[in-house]
C-alpha distance (Angstrom), angle and dihedral (degrees) to the residues before:
residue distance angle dihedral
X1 . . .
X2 4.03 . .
X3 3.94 108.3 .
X4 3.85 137.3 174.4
X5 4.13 119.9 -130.8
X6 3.88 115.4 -165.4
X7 3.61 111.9 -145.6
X8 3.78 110.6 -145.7
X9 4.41 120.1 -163.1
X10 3.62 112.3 -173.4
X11 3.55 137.2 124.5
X12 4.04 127.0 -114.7
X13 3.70 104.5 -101.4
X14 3.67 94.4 18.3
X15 3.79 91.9 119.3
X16 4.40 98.5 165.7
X17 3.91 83.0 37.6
X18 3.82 88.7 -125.6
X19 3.85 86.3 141.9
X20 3.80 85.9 -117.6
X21 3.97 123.8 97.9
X22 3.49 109.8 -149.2
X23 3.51 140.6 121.9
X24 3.61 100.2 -64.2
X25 3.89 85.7 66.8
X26 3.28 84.4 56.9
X27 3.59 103.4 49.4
X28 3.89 85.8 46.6
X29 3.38 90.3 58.5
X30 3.95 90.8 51.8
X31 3.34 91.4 50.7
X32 4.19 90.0 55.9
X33 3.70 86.7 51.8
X34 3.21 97.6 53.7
X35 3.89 91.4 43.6
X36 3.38 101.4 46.5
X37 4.21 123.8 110.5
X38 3.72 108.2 -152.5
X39 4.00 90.0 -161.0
X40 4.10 86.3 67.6
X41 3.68 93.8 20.8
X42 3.63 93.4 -136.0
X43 3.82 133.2 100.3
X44 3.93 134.8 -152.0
X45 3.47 92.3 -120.9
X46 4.03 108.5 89.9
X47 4.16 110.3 -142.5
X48 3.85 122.0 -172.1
X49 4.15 121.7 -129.9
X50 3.31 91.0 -86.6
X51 3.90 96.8 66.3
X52 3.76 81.9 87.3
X53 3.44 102.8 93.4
X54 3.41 107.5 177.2
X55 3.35 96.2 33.1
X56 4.31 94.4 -121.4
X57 3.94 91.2 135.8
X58 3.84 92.7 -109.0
X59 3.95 129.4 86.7
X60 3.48 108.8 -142.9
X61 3.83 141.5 122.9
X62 3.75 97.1 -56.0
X63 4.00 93.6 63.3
X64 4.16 81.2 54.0
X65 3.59 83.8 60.4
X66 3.52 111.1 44.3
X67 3.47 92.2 41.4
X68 4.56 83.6 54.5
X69 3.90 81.9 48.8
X70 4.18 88.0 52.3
X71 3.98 90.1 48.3
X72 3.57 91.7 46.2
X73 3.77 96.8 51.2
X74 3.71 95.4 32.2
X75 4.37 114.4 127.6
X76 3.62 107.8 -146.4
X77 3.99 91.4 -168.9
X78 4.07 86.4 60.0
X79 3.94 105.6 22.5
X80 3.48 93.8 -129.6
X81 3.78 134.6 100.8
X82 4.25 133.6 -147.3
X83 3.93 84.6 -124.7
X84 3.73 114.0 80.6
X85 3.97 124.5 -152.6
X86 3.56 134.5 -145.5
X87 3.71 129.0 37.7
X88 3.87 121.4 -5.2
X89 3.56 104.9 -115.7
């Protein structure tokens, strides 16, 4: 049976897939929220893979804040940041 599989790079968080989480993802993802009909379950804001933050399948209010929690914790001197994205292990 011939098939197609999409291959998909983008970082958790990474909402704008800029390839840089920062607070424009987050403000992206704001804007989606605030956008977003729950009788169509769509909004009119476009997000990228990466607006999944946590990596649960679903973009919703708790990717806004994990990704605040990221920002908040983030070390500019090492790029890095003591809250991890993506799927709980």
């Amino acid at each position: 049976v011939d098939g197609t599989v999409e291959v998909i790079d983008f970082g958790y968080g990474d909402a704008n897939g800029d390839g840089v989480v920062n607070g424009r993802d987050v403000l992206l993802l704001r804007k989606y929220m605030a956008n977003y009909d729950f009788d169509t379950g769509t909004s009119s804001v476009e997000v990228g893979a990466g607006a999944d933050a946590n990596g649960d399948g679903v973009v919703n209010g708790r990717d806004v804040l994990l990704l605040r929690k990221y920002m908040a914790n983030y070390d500019f001197d090492t790029g890095t940041s003591s809250v991890v994205l993506g799927p709980k292990e």
